[in-house]
C-alpha positions in Angstrom: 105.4 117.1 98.4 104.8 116.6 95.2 102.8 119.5 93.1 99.4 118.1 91.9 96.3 119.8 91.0 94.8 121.5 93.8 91.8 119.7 95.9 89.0 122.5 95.1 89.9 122.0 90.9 89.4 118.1 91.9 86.6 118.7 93.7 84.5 121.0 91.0 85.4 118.2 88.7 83.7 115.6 90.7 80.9 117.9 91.3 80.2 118.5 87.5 77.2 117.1 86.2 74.3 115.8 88.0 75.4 117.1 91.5 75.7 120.6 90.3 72.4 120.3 88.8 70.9 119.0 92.1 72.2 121.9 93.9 70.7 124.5 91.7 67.1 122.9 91.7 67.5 122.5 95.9 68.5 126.2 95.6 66.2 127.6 93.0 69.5 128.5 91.7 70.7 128.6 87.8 73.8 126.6 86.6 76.0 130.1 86.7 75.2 131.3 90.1 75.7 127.3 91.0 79.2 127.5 89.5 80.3 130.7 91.0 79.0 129.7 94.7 80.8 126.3 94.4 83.9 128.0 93.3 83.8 130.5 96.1 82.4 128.0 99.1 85.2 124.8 98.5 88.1 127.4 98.6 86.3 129.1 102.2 85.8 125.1 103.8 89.3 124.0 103.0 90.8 127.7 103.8 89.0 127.5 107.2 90.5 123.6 107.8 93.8 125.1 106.7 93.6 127.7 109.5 93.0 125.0 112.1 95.6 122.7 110.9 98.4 125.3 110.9 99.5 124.2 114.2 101.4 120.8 114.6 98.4 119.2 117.6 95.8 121.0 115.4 96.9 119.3 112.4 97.4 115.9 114.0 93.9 115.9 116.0 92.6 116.8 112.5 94.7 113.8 110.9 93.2 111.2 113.3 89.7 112.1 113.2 90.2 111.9 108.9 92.0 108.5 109.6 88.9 107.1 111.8 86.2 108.5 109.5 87.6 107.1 106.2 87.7 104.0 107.9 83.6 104.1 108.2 83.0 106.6 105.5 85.1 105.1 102.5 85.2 101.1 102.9 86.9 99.5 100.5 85.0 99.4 97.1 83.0 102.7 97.7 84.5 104.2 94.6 86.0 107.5 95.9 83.1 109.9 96.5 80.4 108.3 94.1 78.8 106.9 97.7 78.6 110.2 99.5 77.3 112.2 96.7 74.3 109.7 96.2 73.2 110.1 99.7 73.5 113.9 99.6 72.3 114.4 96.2 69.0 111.2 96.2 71.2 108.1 94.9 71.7 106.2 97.9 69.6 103.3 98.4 70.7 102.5 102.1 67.8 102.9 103.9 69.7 103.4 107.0 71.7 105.9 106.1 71.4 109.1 108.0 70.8 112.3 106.8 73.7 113.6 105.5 72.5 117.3 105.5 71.7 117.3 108.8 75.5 116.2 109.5 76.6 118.7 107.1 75.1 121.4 108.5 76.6 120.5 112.5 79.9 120.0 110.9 80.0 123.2 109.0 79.8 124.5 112.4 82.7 123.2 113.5 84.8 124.2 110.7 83.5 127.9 110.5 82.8 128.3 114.0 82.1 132.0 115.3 82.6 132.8 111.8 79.7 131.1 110.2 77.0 133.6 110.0 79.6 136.1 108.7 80.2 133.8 106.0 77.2 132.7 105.4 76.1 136.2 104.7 79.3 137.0 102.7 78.4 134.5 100.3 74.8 134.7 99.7 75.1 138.1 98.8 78.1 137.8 96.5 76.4 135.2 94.8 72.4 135.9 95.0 71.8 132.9 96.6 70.8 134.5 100.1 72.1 134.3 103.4 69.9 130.6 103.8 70.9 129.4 100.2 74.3 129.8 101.3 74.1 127.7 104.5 72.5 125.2 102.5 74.9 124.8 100.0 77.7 125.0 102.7 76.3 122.2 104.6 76.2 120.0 101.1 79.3 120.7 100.8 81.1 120.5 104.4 80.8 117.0 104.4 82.0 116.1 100.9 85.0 118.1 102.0 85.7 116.0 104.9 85.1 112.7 102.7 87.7 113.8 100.1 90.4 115.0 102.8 90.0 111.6 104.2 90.2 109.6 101.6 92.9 111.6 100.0 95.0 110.7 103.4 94.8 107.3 103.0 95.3 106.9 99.6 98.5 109.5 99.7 99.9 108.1 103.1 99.7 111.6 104.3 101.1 112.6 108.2 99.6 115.7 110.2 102.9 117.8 108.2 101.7 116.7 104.9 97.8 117.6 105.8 98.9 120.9 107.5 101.1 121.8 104.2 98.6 120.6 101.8 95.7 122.4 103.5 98.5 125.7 104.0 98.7 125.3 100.0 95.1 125.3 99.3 94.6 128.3 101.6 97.6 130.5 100.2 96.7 129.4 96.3 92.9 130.4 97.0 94.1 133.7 98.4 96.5 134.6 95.6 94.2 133.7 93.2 91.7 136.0 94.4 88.0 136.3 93.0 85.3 135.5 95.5 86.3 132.5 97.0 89.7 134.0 97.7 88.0 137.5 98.8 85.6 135.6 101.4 88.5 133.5 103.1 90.4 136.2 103.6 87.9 138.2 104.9 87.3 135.4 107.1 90.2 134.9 108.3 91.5 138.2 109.3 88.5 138.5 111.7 88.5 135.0 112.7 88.1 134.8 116.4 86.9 131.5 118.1 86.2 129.9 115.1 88.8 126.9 116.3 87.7 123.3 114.6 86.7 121.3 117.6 88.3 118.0 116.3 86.9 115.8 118.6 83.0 116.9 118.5 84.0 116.8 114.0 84.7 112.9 114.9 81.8 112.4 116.6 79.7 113.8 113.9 81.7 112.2 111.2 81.2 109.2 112.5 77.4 109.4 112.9 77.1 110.4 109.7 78.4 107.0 108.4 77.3 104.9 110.7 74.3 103.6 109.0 76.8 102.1 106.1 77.6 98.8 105.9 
């Protein structure tokens, strides 16, 4: 696999702007403390993922539920995240869309499992944001996550070793790099117990959460 820049850089880029701005006003929040949350939280989603992709079945069940939600998330002509970031951040102008927070938030579950309080917590006090300004944020973000992974697997023709490796990457970069994002995943991970990504309820939810798009 070819070395490319890593998915959180990709992803802060993407989030630059207007969505970072939204964020802070949802969480009373200044553009700093936005920055530094961001740059903790994407490393701690996609560490988490990483974990329950490190097996092969893990990694494939993870694959396929990717490969069914691009399908519905990211039709053709949806330019890459622009969609999904309108929805979450008041651009869309489906009406039927669902909520996209409400999604978020169930499939942050799924990711962080057992461990989601802990990091929760972890983060809203690092960061000042509070143990509820931290969920929040986490459950903007979960689904973005998700949205980028997928499309990232179609576009890149990825199987369940290239997903596992790439996700392995992000995990080991994020924890050699340190700072808080670094810091948080490993904390999470050396105490992580039954938080096990249940692929098949994150397909379900995935699913919902596009379903109103057309």
């Amino acid at each position: 696999m070819n070395t490319s820049p890593s998915i959180v850089n990709e992803l802060q880029e993407q989030l630059q702007g207007a969505p970072m701005q939204h964020m802070a006003q949802q969480l009373g929040a200044n553009s700093e403390q936005i920055q530094t949350a961001v740059s903790a939280a994407l490393p701690l989603l996609l560490g988490a993922l990483g974990k329950n992709a490190a097996q092969p079945q893990g990694a494939a069940d993870l694959l396929g539920a990717l490969q069914r939600d691009h399908s519905q998330a990211l039709p053709q002509g949806l330019g890459g995240l622009g969609g999904l970031l309108g929805s979450i951040f008041g651009g869309s102008t489906a009406d039927s869309a669902p909520n996209p927070l409400g999604n978020g938030a169930a499939i942050l579950g799924h990711i962080l499992g057992g461990s989601q309080q802990k990091a929760e917590a972890s983060l809203g006090q690092a960061t000042g944001l509070g143990g509820q300004g931290a969920a929040q944020l986490l459950s903007m973000l979960a689904p973005i996550v998700m949205a980028f992974l997928a499309n990232r697997a179609k576009s890149a023709h990825w199987d369940a070793g290239s997903l596992s490796q790439t996700l392995e990457q992000e995990r080991a970069q994020a924890q050699q790099q340190g700072g808080l994002g670094g810091d948080l995943l490993g904390s999470l991970l050396d105490q992580n117990g039954d938080g096990k990504l249940d692929v098949g309820d994150l397909f379900k939810l995935g699913s919902s959460l596009w379903s109103g798009r057309r």
